[in-house]
Each structure stands twice: as structure tokens, then as C-alpha cells.
LUMTITOR-444377 format. One record per atom (N, C-alpha, C, CB): x, y, z; residue number from 1; atom name; residue in three letters. Coordinates in nm, 4 decimals. Each point is the difference from the previous one (the first is absolute). Glycine has a CB too. Layout:
// LUMTITOR-444377
     east    north       up  nr atom rest
        X        Y        Z NUM   CA  Ala
...
//
This chain:
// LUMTITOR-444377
     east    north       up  nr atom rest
   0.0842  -0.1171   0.0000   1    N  Unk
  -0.0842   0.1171   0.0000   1   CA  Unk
   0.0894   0.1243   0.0000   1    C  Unk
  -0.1856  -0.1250   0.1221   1   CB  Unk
   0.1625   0.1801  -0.2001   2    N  Unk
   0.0316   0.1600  -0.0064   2   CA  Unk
   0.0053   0.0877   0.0916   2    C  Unk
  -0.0789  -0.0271  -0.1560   2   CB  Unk
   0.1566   0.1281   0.1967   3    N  Unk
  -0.0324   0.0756   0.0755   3   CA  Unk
  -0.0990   0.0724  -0.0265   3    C  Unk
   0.1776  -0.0200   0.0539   3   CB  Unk
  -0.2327   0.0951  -0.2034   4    N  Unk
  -0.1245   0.0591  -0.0287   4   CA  Unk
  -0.0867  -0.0864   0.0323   4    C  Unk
   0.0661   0.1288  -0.1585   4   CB  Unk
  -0.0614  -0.2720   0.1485   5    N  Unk
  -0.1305  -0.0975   0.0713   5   CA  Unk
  -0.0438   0.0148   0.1581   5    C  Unk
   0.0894  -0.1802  -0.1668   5   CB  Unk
   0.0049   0.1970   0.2217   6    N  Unk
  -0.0099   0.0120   0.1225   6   CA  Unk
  -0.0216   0.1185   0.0665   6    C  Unk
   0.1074  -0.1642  -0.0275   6   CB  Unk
  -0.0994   0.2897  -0.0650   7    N  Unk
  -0.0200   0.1387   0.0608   7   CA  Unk
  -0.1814  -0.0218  -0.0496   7    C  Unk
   0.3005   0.1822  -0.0383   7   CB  Unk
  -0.3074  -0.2544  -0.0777   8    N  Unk
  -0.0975   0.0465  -0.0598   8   CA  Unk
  -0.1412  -0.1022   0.0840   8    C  Unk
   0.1750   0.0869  -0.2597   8   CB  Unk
  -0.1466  -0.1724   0.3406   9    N  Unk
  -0.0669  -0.1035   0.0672   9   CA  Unk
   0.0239   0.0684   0.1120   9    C  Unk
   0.0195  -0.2172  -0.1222   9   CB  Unk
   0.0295   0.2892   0.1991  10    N  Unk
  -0.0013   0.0723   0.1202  10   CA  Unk
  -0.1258   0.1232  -0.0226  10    C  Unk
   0.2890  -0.0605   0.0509  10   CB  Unk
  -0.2465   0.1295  -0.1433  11    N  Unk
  -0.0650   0.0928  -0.0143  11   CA  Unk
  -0.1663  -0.0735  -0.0445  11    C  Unk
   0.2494   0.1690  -0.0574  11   CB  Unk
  -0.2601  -0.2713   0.0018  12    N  Unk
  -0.1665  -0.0552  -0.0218  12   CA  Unk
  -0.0516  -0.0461   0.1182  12    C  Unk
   0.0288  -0.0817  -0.2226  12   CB  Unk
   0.0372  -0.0032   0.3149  13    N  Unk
   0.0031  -0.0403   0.1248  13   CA  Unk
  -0.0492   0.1342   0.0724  13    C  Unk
   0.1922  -0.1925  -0.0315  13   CB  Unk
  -0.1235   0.2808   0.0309  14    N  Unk
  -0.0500   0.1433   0.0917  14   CA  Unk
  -0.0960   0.0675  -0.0432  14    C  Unk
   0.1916   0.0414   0.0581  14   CB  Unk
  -0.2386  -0.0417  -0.1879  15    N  Unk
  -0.1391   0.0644  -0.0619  15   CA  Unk
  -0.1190  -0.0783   0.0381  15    C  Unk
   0.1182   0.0833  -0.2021  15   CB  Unk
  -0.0528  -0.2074   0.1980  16    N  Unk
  -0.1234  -0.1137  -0.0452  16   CA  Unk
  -0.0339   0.0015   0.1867  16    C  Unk
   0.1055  -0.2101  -0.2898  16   CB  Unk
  -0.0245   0.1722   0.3864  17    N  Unk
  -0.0031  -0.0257   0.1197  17   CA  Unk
  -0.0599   0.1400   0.0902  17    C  Unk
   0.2017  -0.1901  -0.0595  17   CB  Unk
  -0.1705   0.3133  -0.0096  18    N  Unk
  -0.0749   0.1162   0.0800  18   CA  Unk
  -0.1039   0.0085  -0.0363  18    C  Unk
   0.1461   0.1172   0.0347  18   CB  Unk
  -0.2279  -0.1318  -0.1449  19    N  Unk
  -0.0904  -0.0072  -0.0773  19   CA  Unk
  -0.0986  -0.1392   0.0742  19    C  Unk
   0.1662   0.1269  -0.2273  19   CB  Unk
  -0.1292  -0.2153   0.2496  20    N  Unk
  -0.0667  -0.1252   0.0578  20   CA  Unk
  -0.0751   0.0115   0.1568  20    C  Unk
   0.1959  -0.1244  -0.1495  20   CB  Unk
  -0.0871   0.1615   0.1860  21    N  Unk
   0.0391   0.0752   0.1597  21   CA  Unk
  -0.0844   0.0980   0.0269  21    C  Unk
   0.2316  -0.0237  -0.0100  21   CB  Unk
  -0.2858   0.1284  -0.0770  22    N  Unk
  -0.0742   0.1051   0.0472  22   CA  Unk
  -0.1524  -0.0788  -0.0405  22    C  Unk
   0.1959   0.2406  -0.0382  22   CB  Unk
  -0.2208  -0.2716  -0.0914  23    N  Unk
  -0.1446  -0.0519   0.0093  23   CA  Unk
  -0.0369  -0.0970   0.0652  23    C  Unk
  -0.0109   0.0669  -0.1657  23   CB  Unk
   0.1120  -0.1814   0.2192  24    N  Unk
  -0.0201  -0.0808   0.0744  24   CA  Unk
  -0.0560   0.0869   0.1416  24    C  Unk
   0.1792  -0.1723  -0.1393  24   CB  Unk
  -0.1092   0.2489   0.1530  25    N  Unk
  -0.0122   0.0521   0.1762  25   CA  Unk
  -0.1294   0.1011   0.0030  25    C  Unk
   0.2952   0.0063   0.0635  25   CB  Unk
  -0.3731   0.0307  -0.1934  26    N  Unk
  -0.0298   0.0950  -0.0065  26   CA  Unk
  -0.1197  -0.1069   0.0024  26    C  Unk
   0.1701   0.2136  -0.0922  26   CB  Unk
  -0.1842  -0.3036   0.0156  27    N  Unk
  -0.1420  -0.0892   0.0079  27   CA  Unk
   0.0058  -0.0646   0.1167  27    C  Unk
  -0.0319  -0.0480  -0.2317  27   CB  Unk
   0.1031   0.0285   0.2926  28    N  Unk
   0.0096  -0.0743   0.1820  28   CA  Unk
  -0.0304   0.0764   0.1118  28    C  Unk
   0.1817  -0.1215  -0.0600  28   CB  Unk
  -0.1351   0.2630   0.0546  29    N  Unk
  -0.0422   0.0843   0.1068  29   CA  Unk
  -0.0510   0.1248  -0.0449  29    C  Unk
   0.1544  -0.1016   0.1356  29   CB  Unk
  -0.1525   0.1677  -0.2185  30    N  Unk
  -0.0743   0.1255  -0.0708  30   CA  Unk
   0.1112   0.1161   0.0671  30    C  Unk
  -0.3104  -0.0908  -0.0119  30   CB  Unk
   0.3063   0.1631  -0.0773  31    N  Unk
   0.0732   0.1060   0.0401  31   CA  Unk
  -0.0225   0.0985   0.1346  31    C  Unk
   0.0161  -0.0288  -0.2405  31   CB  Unk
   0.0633   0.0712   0.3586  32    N  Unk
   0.0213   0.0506   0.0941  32   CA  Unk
   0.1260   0.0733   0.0864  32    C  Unk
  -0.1672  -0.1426  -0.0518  32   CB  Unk
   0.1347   0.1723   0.1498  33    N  Unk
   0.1736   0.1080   0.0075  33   CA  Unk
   0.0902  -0.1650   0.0050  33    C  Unk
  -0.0507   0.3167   0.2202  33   CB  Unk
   0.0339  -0.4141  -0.2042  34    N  Unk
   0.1041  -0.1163   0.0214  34   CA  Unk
   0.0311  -0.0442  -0.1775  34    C  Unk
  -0.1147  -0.1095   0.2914  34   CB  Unk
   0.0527   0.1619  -0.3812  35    N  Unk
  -0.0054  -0.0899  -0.0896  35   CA  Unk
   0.1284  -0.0061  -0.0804  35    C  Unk
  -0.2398   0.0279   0.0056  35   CB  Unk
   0.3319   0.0837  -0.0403  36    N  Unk
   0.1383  -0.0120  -0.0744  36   CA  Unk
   0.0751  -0.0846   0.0952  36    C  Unk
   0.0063   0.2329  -0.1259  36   CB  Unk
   0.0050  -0.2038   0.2833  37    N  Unk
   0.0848  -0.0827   0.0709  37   CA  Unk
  -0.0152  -0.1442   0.0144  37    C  Unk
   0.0191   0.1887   0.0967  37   CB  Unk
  -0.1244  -0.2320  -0.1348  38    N  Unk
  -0.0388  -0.1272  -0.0502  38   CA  Unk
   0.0205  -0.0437  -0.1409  38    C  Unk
  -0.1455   0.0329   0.1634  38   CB  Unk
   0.1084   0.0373  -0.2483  39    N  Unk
   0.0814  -0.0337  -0.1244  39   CA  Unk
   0.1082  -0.0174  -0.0110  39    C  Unk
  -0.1101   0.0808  -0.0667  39   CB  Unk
   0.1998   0.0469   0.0982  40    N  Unk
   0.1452  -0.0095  -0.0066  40   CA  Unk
   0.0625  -0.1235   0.1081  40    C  Unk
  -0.0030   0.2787  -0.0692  40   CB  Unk
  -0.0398  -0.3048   0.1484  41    N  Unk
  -0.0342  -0.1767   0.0831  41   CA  Unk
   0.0069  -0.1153  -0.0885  41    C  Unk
  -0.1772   0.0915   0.1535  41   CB  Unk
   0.0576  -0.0730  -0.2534  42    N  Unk
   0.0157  -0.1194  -0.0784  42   CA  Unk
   0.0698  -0.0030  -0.0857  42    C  Unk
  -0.1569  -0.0391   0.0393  42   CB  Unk
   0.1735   0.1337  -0.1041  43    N  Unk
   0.1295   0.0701  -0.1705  43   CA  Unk
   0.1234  -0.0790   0.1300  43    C  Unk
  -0.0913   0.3822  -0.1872  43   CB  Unk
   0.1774  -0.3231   0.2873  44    N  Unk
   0.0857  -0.0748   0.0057  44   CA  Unk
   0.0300  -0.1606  -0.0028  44    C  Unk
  -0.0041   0.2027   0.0746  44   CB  Unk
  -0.1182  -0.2605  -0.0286  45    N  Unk
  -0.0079  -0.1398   0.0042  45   CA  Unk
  -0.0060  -0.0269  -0.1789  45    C  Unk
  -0.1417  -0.0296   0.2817  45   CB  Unk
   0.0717   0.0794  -0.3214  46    N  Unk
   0.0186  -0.0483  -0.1022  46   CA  Unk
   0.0911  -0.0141  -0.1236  46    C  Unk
  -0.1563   0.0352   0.1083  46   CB  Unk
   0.2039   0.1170  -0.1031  47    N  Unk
   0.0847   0.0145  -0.0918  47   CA  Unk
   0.1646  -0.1223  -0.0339  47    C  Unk
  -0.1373   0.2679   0.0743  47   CB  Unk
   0.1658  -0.3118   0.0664  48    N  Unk
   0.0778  -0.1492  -0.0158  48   CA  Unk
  -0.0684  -0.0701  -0.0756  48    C  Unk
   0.0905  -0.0173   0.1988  48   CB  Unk
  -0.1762  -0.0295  -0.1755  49    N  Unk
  -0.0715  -0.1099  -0.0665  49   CA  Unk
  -0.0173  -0.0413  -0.1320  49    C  Unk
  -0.0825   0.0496   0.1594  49   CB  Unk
   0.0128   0.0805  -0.1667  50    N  Unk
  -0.0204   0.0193  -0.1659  50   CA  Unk
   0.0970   0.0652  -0.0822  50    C  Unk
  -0.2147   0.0142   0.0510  50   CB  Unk
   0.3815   0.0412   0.0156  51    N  Unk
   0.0971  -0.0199  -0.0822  51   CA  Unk
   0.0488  -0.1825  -0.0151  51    C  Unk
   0.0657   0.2847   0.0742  51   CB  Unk
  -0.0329  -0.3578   0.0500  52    N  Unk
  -0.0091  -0.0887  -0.0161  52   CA  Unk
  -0.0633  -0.1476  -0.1344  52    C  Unk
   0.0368   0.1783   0.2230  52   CB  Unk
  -0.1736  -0.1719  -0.1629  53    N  Unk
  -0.0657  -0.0083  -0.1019  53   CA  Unk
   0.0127   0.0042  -0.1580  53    C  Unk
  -0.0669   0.0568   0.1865  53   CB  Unk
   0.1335   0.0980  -0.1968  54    N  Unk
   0.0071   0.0342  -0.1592  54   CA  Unk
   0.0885  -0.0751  -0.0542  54    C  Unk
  -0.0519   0.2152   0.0138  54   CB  Unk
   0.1701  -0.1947   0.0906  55    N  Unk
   0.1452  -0.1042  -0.0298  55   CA  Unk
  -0.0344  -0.1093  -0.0176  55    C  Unk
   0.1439   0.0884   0.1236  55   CB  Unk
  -0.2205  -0.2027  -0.0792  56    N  Unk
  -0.0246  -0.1196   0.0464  56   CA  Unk
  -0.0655  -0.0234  -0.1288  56    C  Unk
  -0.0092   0.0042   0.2670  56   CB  Unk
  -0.0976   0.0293  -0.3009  57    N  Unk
  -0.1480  -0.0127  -0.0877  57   CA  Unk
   0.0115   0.0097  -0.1115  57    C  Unk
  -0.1149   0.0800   0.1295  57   CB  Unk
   0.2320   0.0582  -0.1500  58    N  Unk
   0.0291   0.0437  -0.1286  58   CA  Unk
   0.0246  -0.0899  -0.1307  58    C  Unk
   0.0793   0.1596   0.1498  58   CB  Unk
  -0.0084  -0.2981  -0.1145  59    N  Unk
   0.0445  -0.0524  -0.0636  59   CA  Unk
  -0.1551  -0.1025  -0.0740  59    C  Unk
   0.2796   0.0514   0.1518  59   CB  Unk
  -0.3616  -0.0857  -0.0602  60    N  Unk
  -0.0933  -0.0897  -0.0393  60   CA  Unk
  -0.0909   0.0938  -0.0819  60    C  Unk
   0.0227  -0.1718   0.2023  60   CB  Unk
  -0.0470   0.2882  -0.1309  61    N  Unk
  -0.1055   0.0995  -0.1124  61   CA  Unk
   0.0656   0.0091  -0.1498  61    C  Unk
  -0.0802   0.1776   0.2107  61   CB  Unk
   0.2242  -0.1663  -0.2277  62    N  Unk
   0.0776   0.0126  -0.1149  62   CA  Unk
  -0.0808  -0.1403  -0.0386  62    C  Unk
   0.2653   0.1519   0.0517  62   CB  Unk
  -0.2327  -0.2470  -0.0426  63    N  Unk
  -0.0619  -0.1298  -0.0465  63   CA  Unk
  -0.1122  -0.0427  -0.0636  63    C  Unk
   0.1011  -0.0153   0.1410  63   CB  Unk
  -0.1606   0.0950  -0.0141  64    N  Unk
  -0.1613  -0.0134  -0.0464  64   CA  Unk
  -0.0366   0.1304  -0.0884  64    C  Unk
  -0.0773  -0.1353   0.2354  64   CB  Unk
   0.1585   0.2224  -0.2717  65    N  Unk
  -0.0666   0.0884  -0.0991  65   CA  Unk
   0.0665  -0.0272  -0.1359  65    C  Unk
  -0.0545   0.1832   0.1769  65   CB  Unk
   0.1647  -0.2683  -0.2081  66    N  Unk
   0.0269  -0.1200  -0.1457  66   CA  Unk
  -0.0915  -0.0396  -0.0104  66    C  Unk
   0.1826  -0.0864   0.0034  66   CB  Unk
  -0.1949  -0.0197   0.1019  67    N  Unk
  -0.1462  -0.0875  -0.0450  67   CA  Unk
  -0.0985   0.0326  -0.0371  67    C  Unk
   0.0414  -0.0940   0.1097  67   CB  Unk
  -0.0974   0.1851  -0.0404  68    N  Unk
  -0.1313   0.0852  -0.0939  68   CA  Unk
   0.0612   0.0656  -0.1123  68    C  Unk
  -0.1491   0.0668   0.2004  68   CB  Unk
   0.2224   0.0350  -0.2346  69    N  Unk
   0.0407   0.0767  -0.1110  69   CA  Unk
  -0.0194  -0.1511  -0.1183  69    C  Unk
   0.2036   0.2358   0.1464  69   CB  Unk
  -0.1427  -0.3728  -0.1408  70    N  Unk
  -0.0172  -0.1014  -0.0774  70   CA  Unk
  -0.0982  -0.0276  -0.0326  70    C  Unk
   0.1347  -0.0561   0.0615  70   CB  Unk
  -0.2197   0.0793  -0.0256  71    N  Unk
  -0.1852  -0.0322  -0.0498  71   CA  Unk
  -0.0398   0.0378  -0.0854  71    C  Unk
  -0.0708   0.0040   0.1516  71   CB  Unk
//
């Protein structure tokens, strides 16, 4: 993997994971004076993960998007 792969999977990981993180928290508790400090709560938990993840996964989604493109 590239280093542009890996800046570029960090940076999707952090869009995709703040983005998850706020509507998740936002459909679980509704917005209130607690509600960013709870988001930004879950964005940290998550954002490992789903860089993780990207690294991990990346390779089978590559896979599985040959296989369809072949159809």
C-alpha cells in the first residue's frame, strides 16, 4: 500500500467515522447541551476502527468490485 493509500483511507475513515458518529448519536439521544460531547465520544471510538477496517476490508471490497465490474 501506498502512502497516498493510506493518507487517503485515513482521511475516508475520518469523514466516513464523524459523519456515522454524529447521526448515530443524534438518532440515539437527540440533540442537547451534552450532545457534541457525546459525539465527539463516539468519533473517537470510532475513528480506530473504521481506519482499521479500511486497511483490513480494503482488499476484499477491491475483489468484490472485479467481480461485479465482470458481469
Amino acid at each position: 500500500m501506498t502512502r497516498e493509500q493510506i493518507i487517503h483511507s485515513l482521511i475516508m475513515a475520518a469523514l466516513m467515522s464523524l459523519f456515522m458518529s454524529g447521526v448515530i448519536t443524534l438518532v440515539n439521544t437527540s440533540i442537547d447541551a451534552g450532545f457534541i460531547q457525546r459525539w465527539m465520544h463516539a468519533f473517537y471510538i470510532a475513528l480506530p476502527m473504521a481506519f482499521i477496517a479500511l486497511l483490513v476490508l480494503r482488499p476484499l471490497a477491491s475483489l468484490i468490485t472485479r467481480a461485479v465490474m465482470r458481469e
